[in-house]
PDB file of N, CA, C and O in Angstrom:
ATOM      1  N   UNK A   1     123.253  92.504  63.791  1.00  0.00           N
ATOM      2  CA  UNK A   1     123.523  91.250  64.477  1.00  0.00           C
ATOM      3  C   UNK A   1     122.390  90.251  64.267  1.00  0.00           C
ATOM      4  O   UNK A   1     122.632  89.062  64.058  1.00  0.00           O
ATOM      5  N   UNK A   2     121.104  90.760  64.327  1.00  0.00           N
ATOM      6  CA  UNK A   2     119.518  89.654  63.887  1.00  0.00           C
ATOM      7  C   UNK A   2     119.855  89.035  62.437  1.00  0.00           C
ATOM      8  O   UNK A   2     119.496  87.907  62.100  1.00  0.00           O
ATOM      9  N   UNK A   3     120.688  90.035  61.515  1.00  0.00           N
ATOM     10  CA  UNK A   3     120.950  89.038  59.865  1.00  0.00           C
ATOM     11  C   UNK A   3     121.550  88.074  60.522  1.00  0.00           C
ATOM     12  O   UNK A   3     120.678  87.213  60.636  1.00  0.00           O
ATOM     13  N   UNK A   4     122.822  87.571  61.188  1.00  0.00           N
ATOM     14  CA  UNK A   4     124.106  87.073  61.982  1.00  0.00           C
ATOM     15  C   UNK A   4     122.976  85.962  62.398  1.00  0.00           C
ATOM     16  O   UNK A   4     123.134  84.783  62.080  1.00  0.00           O
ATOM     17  N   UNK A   5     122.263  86.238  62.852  1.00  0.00           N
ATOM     18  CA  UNK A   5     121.172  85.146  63.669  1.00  0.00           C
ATOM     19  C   UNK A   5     120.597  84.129  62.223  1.00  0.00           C
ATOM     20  O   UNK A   5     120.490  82.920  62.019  1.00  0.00           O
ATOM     21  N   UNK A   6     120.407  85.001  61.667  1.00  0.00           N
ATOM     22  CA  UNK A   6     118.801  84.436  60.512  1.00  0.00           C
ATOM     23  C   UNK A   6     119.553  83.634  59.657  1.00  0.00           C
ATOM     24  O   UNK A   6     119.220  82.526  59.237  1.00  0.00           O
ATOM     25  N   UNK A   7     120.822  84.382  59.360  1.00  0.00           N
ATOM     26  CA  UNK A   7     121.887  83.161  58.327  1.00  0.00           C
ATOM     27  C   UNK A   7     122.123  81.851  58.848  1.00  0.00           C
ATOM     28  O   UNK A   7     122.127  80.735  58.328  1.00  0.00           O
ATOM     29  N   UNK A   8     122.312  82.257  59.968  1.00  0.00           N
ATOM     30  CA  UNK A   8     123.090  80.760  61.228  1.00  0.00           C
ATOM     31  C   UNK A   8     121.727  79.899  60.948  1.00  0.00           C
ATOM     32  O   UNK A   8     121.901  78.681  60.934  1.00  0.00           O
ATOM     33  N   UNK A   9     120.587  80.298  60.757  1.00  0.00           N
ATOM     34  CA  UNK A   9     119.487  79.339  61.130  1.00  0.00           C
ATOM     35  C   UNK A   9     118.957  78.776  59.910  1.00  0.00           C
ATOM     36  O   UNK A   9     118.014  77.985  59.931  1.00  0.00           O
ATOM     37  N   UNK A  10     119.685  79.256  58.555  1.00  0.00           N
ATOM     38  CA  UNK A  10     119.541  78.616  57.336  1.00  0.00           C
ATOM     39  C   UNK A  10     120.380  77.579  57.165  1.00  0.00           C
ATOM     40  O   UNK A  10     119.931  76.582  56.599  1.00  0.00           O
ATOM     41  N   UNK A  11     121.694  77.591  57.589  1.00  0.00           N
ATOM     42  CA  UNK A  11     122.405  76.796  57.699  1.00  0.00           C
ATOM     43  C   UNK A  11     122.125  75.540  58.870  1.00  0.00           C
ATOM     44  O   UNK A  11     122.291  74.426  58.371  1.00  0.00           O
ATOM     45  N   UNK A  12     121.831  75.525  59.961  1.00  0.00           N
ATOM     46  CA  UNK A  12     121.548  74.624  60.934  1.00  0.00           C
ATOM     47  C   UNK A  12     120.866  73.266  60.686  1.00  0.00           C
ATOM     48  O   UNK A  12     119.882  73.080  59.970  1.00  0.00           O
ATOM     49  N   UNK A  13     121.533  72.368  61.380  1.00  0.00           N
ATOM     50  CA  UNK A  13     120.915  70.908  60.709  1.00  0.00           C
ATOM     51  C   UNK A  13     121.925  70.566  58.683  1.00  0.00           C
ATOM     52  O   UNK A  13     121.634  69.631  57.936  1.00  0.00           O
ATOM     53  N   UNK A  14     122.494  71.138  58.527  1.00  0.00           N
ATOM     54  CA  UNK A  14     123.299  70.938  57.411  1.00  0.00           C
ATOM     55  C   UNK A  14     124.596  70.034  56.741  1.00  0.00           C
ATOM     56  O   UNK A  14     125.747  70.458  56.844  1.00  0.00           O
ATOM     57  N   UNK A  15     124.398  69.216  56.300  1.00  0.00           N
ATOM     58  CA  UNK A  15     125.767  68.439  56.440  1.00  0.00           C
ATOM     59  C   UNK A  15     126.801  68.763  55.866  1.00  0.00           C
ATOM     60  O   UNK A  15     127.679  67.972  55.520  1.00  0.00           O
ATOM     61  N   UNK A  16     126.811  69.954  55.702  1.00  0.00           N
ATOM     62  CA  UNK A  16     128.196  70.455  55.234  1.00  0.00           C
ATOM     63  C   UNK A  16     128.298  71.844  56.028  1.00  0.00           C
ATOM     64  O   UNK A  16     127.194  72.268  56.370  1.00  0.00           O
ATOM     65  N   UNK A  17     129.411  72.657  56.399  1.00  0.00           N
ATOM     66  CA  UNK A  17     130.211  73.592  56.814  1.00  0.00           C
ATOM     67  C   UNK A  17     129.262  74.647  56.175  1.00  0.00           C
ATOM     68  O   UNK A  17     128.678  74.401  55.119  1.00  0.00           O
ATOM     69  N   UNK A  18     129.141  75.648  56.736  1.00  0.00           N
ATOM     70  CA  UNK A  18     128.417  76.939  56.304  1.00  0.00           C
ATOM     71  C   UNK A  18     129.562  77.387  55.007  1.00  0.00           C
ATOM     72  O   UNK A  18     129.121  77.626  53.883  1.00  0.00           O
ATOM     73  N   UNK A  19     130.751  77.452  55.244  1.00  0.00           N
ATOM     74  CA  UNK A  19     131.758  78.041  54.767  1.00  0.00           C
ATOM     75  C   UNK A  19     131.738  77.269  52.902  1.00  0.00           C
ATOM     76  O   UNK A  19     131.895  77.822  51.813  1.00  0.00           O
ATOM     77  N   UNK A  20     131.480  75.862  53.263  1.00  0.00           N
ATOM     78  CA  UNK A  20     132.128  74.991  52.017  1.00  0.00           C
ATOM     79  C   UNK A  20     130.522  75.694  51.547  1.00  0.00           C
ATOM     80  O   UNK A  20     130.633  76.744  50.913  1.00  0.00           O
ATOM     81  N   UNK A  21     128.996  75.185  51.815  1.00  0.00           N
ATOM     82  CA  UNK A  21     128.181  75.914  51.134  1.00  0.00           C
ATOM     83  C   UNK A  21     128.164  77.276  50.666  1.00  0.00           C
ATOM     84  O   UNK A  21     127.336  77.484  49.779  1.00  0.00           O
ATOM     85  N   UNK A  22     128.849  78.237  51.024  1.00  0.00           N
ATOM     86  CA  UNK A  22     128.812  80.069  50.121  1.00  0.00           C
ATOM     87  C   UNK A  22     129.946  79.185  49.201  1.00  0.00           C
ATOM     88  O   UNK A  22     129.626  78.842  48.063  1.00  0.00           O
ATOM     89  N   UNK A  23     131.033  78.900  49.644  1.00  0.00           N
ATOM     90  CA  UNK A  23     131.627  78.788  48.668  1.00  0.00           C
ATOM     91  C   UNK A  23     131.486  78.216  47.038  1.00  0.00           C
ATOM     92  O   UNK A  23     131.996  78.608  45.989  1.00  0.00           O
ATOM     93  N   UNK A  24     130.632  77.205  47.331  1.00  0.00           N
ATOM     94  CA  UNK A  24     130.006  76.410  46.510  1.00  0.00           C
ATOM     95  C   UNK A  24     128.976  77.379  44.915  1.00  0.00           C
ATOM     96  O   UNK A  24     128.982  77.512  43.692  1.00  0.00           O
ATOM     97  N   UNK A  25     128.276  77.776  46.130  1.00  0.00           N
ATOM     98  CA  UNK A  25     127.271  78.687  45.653  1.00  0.00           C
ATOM     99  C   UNK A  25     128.060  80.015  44.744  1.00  0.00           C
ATOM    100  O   UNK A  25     127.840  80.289  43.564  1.00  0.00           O
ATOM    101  N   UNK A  26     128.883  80.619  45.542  1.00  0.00           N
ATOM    102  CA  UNK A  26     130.051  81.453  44.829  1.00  0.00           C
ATOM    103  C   UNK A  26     130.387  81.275  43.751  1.00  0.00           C
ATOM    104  O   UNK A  26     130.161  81.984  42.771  1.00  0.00           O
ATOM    105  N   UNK A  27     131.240  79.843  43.845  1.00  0.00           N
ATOM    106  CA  UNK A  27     131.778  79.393  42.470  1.00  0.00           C
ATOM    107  C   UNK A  27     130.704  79.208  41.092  1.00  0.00           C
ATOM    108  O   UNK A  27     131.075  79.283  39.921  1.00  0.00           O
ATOM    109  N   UNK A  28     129.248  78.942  41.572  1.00  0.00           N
ATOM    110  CA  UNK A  28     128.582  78.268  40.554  1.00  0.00           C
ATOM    111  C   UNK A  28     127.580  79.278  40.204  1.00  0.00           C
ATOM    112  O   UNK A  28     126.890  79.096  39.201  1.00  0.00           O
ATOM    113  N   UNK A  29     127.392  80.588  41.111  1.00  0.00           N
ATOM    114  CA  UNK A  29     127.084  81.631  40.184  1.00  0.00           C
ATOM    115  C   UNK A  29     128.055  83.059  39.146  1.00  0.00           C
ATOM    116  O   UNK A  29     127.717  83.936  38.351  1.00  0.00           O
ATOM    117  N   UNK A  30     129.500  82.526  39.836  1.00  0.00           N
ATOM    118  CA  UNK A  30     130.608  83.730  39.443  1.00  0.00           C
ATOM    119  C   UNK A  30     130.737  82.844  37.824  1.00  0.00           C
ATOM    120  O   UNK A  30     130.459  83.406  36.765  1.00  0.00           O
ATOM    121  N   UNK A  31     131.162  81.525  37.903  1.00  0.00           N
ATOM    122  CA  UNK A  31     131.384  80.804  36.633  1.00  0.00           C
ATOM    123  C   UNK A  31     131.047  80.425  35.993  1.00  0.00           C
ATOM    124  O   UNK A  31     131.614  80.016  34.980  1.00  0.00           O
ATOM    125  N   UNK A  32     129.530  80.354  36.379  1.00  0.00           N
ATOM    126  CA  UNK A  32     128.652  79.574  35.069  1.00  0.00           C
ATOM    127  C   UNK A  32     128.831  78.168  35.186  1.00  0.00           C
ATOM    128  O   UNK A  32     128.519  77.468  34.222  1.00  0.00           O
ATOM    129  N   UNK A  33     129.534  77.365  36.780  1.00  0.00           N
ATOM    130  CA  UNK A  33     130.243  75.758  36.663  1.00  0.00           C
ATOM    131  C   UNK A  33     128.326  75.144  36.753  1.00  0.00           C
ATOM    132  O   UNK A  33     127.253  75.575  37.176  1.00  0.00           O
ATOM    133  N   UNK A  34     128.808  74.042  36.125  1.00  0.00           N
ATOM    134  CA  UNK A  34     127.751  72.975  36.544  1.00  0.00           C
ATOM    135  C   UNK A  34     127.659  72.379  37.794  1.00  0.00           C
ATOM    136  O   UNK A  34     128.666  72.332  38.500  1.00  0.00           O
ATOM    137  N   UNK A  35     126.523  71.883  38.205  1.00  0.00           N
ATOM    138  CA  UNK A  35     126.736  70.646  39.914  1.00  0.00           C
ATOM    139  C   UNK A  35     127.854  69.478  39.808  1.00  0.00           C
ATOM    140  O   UNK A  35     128.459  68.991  40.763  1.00  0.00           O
ATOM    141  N   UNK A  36     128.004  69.117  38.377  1.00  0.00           N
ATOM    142  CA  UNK A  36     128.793  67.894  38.215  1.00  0.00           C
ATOM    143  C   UNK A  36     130.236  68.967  38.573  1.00  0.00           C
ATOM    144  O   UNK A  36     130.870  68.916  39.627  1.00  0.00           O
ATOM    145  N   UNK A  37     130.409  69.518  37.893  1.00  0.00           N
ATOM    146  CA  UNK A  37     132.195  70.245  37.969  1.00  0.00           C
ATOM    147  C   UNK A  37     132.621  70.893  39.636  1.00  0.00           C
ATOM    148  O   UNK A  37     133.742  70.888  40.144  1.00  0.00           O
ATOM    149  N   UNK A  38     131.456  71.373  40.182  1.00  0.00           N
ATOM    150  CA  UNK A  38     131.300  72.181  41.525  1.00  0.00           C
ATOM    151  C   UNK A  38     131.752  70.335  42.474  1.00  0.00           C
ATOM    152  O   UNK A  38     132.720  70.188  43.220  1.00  0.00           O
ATOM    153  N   UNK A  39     130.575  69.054  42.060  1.00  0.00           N
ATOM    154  CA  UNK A  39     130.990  68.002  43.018  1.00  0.00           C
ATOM    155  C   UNK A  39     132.582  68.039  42.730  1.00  0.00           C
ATOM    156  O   UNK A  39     133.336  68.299  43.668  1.00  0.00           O
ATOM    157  N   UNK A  40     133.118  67.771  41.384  1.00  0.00           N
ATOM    158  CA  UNK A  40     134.276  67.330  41.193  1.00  0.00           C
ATOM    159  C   UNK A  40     135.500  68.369  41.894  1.00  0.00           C
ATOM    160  O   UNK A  40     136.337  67.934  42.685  1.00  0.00           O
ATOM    161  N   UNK A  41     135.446  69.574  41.522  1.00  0.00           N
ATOM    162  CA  UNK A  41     136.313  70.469  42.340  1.00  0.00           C
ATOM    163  C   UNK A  41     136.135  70.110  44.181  1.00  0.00           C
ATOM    164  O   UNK A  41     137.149  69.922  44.854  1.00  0.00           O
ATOM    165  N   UNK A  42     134.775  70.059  44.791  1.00  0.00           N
ATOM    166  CA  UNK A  42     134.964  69.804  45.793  1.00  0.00           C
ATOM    167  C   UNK A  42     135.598  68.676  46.323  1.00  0.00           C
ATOM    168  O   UNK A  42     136.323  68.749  47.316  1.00  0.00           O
ATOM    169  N   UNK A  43     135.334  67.472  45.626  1.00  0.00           N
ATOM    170  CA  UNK A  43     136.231  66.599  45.951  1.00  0.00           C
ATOM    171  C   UNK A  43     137.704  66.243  46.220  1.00  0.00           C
ATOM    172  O   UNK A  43     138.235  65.506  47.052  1.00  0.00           O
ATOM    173  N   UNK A  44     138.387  67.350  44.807  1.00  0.00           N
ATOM    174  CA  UNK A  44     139.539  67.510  44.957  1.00  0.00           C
ATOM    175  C   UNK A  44     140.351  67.913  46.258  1.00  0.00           C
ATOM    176  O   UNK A  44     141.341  67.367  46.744  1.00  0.00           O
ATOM    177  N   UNK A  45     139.601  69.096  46.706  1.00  0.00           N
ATOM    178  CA  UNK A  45     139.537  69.957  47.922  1.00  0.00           C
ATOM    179  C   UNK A  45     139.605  68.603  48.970  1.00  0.00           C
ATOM    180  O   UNK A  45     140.647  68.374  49.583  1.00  0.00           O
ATOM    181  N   UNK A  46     138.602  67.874  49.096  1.00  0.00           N
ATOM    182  CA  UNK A  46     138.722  67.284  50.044  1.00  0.00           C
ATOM    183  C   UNK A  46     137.311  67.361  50.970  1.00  0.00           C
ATOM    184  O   UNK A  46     137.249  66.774  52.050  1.00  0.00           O
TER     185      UNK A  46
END
């Protein structure tokens, strides 16, 4: 439950969703995407 704590407090103060950041991060180490293709997909998303 203290990891549960320590994650929450990396994220805090963040302007984006904990959720949209892993995801982000996910995509751009599973694929090899660039920051430009990762902004553009997110945008799509919304």
């Amino acid at each position: 439950m203290s990891k549960l704590k320590s994650l929450d407090g990396l994220f805090a103060g963040r302007h984006f969703d904990r959720d949209v950041i892993i995801l982000c991060v996910r995509l751009y180490l599973r694929y090899k995407l660039s920051l430009r293709d990762l902004v553009e997909m997110m945008a799509e998303r919304g």
